[in-house]
C-alpha positions in Angstrom: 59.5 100.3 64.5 58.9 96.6 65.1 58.1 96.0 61.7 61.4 97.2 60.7 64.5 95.1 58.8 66.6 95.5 62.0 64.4 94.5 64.6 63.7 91.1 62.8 67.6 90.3 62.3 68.4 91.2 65.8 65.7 89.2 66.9 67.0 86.0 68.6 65.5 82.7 66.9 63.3 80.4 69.3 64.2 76.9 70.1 61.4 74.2 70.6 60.6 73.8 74.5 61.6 69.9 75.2 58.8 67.3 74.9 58.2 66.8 78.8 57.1 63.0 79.8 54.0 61.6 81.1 55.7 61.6 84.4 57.0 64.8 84.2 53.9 66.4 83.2 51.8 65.1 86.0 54.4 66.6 88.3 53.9 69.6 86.9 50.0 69.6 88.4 49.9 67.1 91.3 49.4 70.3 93.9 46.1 70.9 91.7 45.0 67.8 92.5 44.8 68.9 96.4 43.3 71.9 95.6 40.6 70.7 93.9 40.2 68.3 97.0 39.4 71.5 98.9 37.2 73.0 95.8 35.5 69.3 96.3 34.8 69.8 100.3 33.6 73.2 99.8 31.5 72.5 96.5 29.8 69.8 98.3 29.6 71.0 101.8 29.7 74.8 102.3 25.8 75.3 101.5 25.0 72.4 104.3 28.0 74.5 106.8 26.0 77.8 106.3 22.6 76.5 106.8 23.7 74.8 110.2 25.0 77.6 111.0 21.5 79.4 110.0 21.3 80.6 106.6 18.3 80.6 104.9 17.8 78.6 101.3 17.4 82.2 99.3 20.6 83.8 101.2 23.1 80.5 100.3 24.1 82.5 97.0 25.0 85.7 98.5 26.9 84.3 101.3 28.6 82.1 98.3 29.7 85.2 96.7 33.1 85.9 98.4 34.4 83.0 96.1 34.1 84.5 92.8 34.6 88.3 94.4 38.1 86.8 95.9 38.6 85.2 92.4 38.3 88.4 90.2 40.7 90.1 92.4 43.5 88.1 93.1 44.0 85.9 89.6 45.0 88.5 87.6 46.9 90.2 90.2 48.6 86.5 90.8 49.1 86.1 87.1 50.8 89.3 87.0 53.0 88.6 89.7 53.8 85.6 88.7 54.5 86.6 85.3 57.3 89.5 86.8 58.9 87.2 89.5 62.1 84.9 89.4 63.5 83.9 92.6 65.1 81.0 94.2 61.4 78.8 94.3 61.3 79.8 90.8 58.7 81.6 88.5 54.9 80.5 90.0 56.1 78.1 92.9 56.2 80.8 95.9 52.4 81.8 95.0 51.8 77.6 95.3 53.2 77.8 98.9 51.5 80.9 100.4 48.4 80.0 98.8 48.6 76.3 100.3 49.2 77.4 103.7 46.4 80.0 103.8 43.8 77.6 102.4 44.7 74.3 105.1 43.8 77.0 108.2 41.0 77.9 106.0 39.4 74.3 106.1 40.5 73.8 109.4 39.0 76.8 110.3 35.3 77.0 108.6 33.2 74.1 109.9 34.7 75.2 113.3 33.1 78.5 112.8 30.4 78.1 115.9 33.4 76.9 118.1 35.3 80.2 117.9 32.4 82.4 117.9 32.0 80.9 120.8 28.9 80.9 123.2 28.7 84.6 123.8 28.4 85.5 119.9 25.7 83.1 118.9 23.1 85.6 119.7 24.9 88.4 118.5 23.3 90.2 115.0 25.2 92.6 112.4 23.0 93.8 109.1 20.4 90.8 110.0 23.2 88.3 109.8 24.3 86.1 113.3 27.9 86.7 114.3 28.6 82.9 113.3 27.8 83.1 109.8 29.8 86.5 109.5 32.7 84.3 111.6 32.3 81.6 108.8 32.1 83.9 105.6 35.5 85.4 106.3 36.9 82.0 106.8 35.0 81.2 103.3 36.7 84.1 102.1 40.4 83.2 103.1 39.8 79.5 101.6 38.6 81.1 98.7 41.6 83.5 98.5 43.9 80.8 98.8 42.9 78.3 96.4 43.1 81.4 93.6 46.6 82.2 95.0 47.6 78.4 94.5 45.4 78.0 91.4 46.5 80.2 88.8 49.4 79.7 88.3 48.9 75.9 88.1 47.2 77.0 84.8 50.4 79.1 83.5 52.9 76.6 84.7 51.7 74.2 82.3 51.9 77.0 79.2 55.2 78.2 80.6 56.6 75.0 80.2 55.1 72.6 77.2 55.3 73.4 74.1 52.0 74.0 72.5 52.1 70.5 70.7 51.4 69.0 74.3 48.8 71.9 75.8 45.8 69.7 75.1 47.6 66.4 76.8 48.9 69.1 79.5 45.3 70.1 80.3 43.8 66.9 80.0 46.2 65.2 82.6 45.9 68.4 85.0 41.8 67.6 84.4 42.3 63.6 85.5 44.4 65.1 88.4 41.5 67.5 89.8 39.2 65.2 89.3 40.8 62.6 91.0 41.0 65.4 94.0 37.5 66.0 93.7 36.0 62.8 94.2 38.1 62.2 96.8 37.0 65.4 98.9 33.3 65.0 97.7 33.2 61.4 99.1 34.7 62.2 102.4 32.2 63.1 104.5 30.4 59.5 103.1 33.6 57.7 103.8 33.8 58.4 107.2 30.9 57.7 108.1 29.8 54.7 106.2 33.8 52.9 106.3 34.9 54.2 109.7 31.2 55.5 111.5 32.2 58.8 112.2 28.7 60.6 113.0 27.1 62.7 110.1 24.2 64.7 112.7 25.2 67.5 115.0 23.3 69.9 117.7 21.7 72.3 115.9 24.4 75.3 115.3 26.7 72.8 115.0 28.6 71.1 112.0 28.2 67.3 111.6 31.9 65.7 112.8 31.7 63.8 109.6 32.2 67.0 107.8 34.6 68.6 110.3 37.0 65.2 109.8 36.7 65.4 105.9 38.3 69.4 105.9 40.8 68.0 108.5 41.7 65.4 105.7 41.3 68.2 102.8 43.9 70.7 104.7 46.7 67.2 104.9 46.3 66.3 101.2 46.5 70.4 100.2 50.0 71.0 101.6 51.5 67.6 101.0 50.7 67.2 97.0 51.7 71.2 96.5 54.6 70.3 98.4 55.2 67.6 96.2 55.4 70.2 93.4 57.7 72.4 94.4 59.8 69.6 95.3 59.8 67.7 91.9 59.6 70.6 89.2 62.2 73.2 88.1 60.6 76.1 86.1 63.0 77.1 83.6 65.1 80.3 84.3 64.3 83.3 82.6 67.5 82.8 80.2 65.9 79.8 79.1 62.2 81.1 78.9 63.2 83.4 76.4 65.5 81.0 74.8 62.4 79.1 73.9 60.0 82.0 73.3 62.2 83.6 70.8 62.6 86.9 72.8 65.2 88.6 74.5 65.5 87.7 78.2 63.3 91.1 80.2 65.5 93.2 81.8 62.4 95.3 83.2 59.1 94.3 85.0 55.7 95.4 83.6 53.5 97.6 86.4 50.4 96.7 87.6 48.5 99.0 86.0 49.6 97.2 82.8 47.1 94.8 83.3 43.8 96.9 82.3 45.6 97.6 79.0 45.9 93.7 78.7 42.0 93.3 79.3 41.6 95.9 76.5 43.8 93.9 73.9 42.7 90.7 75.0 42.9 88.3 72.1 39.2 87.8 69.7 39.7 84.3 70.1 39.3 84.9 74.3 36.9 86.7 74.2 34.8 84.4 72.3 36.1 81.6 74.5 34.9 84.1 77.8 31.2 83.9 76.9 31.4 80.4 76.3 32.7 80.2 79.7 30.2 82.7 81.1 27.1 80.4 80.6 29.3 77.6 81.8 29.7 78.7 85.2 26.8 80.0 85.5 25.1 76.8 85.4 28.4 74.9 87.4 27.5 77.6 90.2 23.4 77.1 90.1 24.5 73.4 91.0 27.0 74.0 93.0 24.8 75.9 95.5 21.4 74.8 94.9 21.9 71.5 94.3 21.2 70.2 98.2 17.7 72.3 98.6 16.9 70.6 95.2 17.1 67.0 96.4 15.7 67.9 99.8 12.8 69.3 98.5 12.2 67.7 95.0 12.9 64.0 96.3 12.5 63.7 99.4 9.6 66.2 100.4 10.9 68.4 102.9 10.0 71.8 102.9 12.7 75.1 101.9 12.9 75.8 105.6 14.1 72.0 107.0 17.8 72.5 106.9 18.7 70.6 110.4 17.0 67.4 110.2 18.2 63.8 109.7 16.6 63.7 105.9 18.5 67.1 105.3 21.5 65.5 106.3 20.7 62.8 104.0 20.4 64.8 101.3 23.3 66.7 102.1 25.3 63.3 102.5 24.0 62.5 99.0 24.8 65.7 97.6 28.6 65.3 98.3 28.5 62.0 96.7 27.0 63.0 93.9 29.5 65.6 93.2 31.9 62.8 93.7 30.4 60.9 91.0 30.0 63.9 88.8 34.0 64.0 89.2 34.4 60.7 88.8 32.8 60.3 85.0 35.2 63.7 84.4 37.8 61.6 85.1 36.9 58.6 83.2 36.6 61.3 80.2 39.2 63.1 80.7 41.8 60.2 79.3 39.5 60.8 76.0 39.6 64.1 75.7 43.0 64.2 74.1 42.4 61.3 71.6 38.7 62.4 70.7 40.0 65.7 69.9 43.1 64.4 67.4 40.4 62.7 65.4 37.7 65.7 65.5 38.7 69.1 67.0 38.8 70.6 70.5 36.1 72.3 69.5 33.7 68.9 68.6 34.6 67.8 72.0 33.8 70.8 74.2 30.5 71.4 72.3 29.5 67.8 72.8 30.6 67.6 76.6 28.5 70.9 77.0 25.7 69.4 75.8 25.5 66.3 77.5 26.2 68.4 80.9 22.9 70.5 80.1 21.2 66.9 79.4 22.4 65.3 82.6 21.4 68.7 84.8 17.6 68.7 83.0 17.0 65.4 83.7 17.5 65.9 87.7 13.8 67.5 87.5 12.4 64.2 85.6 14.6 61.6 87.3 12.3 62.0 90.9 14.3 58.1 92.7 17.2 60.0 94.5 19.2 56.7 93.7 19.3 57.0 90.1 20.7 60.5 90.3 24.0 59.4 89.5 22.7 59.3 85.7 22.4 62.5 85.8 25.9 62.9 86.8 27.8 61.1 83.7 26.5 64.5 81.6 27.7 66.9 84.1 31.0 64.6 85.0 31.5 65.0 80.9 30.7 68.5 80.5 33.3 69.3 83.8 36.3 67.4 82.0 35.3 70.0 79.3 35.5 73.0 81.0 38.3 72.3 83.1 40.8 71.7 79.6 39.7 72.4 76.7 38.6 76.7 77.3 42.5 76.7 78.0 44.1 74.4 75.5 42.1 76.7 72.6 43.1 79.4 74.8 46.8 79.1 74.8 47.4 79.6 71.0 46.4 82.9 71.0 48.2 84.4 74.2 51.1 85.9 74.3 53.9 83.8 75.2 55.1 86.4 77.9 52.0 87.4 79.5 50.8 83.8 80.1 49.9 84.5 84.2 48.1 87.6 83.6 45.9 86.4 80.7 45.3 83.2 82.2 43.9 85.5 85.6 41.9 87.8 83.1 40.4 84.8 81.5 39.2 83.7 85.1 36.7 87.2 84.8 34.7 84.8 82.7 34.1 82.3 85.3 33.6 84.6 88.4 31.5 87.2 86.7 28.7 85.1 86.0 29.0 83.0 89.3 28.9 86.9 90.8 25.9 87.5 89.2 24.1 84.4 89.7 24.9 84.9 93.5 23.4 88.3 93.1 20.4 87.4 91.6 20.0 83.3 91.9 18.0 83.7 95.8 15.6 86.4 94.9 15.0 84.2 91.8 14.7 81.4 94.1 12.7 82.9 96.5 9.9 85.2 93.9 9.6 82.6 91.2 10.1 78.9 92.7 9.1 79.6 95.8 12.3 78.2 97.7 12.0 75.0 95.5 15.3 74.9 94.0 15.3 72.4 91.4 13.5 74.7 89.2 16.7 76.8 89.4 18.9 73.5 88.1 16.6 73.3 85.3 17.6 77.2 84.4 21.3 75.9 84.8 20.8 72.9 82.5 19.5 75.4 79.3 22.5 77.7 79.9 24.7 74.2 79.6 23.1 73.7 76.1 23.4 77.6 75.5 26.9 77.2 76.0 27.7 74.2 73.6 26.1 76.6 70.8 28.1 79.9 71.5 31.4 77.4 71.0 29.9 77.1 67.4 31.7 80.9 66.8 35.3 79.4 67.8 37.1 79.6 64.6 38.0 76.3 64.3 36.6 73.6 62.1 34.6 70.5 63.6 36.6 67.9 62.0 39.9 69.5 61.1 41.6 66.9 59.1 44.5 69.2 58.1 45.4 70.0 62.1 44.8 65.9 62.6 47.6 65.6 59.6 50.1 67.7 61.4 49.2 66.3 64.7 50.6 63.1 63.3 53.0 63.9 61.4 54.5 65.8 64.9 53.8 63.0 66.6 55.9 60.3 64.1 58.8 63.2 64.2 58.8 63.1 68.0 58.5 59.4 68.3 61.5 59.2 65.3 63.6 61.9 67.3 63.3 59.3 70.7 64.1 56.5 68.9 67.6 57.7 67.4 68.7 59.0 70.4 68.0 55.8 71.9 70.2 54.2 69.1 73.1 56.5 69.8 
């Protein structure tokens, strides 16, 4: 039937989605830029939280495992939503506000963990586990929740509204933004301390008030920069959605069941993209948690178990500025991700980035000075542009135009799954193999980097793709031409 003569001459005619300006663009992603912020705090600071509060160095993973479990949930439910909703906000902006709201109390609320467990529930034990690390899970969990309310449909706003000529640029500006939000959250903690000597030490069962000041700061910048969004983009309406998509405007909302039939018919090209993105995380989540055991013990000689003195906190303090460092290159390569990839491929780009991110993550175990670390971050800063862009600008070719919240939540199976797992199985490995030395883990992480840069070899998309650089150009010239005689008239 829709194969047949009638449907196609019924079928209304698509009109090109307006080029959007540089401006307009980074509007369209300046709330991502505060989430990220929070991602930053917690990346860098949630491991050091949960062992104040008592967690052991072979537990951190599975108490780190209600952020990928709270992302495979609610994505693809957000993406669905989002996909079926129109109201006065718009398309994806009410999920931006909820989300924004539940994530500030969230880090308010988790480095105060031992303050409203209060005195009486310190002692208190459920399943092995103190009352404050359960009290600072669930506020983990709610942070975590919130960010993937807020988060997805950052990712489909900007396929809802560029036109495919711009997704790479789209993505790469959304990149510079959350890395820009990154280093500032990872360098928090470090800036108060060092620019305005706000204490980084604490009682024992206590967070350091550096820390506590830098989520303070993390919930302010979340709820003014998504603010900011919602107040300086209009989504188009659904008239004009299917105006540019070629389709007749939908008179009737998918269910939510329809979204296992989407995972079944997901496109080759994402699930080729998932696996890629499978050994990715898993070696961004080995850092991620591991990383501070891995300087404490590797260079500076403290044993697993030393998670409260000065040189933990040290490390700690180091650990968030390396992350800040890490986001810092990203950003420096993110403005030459989109001009790299004109005169090579998206492809070239995210198989090199990959492979320098697996370098820089090796070389942690060889470089043994804590203070020439930060080499080891320009790899990982490069391979984190990567992953943060390029995944979804291949991506968006292949999805269909209408589905673009739900597939962009399905794709995020690929980078919880594997972070699931590795919190699973990452401590007992930890624990039976390395002995609680964690670095050895980060060496693990830095092969599955490389791993990673080899499965994007089965993309179907040449290395240096002169023909696609051709029509890039020519676009380009047409667009530029187009400007220019409006200007004129």
């Amino acid at each position: 039937m829709n194969s047949s003569g009638i449907e196609k001459n019924t079928a209304p005619t698509a009109v090109a989605k307006p080029h959007l300006s540089i401006g307009s663009i980074i509007n369209l992603s300046m709330g991502f830029m505060g989430i990220q912020m929070g991602f930053g705090l917690q990346n860098g600071n949630a491991s050091r939280i949960l062992a104040n509060f008592g967690a052991d160095v072979h537990h951190l993973s599975w108490f780190w495992l209600v952020a990928p479990l709270t992302g495979l949930i609610v994505q693809p439910i957000i993406g669905h939503m989002g996909d079926n909703t129109w109201g006065r906000m718009g398309r994806r902006k009410p999920y931006f506000l909820v989300g924004a709201i539940l994530a500030a109390l969230g880090l308010m609320f988790l480095p105060n963990s031992s303050i409203i467990a209060g005195d009486g529930m310190n002692a208190t034990e459920f399943m092995g586990i103190s009352a404050i690390l359960w009290i600072s899970i669930g506020f983990l969990a709610l942070m975590d929740a919130s960010f993937n309310i807020s988060m997805e449909p950052f990712r489909a706003l900007v396929g809802d509204m560029l036109p495919k000529s711009q997704g790479t640029i789209g993505f790469s500006v959304q990149t510079i933004l959350i890395s820009l939000g990154a280093i500032i959250g990872s360098f928090m903690p470090w800036i108060l301390t060092n620019w305005f000597g706000v204490s980084n030490t604490a009682d024992d069962g206590m967070v350091a008030p550096n820390v506590i000041g830098s989520f303070y700061v993390g919930a302010a910048v979340l709820m003014t920069t998504i603010l900011y969004t919602i107040a300086t983009v209009k989504e188009y309406s659904p008239a004009d959605f299917a105006r540019y998509n070629g389709e007749p405007e939908k008179s009737a909302k998918s269910k939510m069941s329809d979204i296992f039939i989407d995972v079944v018919n997901m496109p080759v090209r994402m699930k080729r993209l998932g696996l890629v993105q499978f050994f990715s995380w898993f070696a961004l989540f080995t850092m991620w948690v591991y990383t501070t055991s891995a300087i404490a013990t590797h260079h500076y000689g403290l044993t697993p178990d030393d998670t409260n003195g000065s040189i933990f906190n040290t490390a700690a303090d180091q650990t968030g500025a390396l992350f800040g460092w890490y986001n810092f290159f990203a950003l420096i390569f993110a403005f030459l991700l989109s001009p790299i990839a004109k005169r090579t491929s998206r492809k070239f780009v995210h198989i090199l980035a990959l492979t320098c991110g697996g370098v820089g993550l090796l070389s942690m175990y060889f470089i043994t000075d804590p203070s020439y670390l930060i080499i080891s971050m320009i790899g990982i800063g490069f391979a984190w542009a990567s992953i943060l862009s390029m995944p979804y600008a291949l991506l968006i070719d292949s999805l269909p135009v209408n589905k673009m919240g739900v597939y962009m939540g399905i794709f995020n199976f690929f980078i919880v799954i594997p972070q699931i797992i590795n919190a699973l199985i990452g401590g007992p490995i930890v624990h039976r193999f390395f002995a609680d030395y964690a670095i050895y883990y980060l060496v693990f992480g830095g092969v599955l980097f490389i791993a990673a840069a080899v499965l994007t070899l089965r993309i179907r998309e040449p290395l240096f793709n002169e023909q696609e650089l051709f029509e890039m150009e020519r676009r380009d010239a047409l667009v530029k031409a187009s400007r220019k005689g409006k200007a004129e008239a």
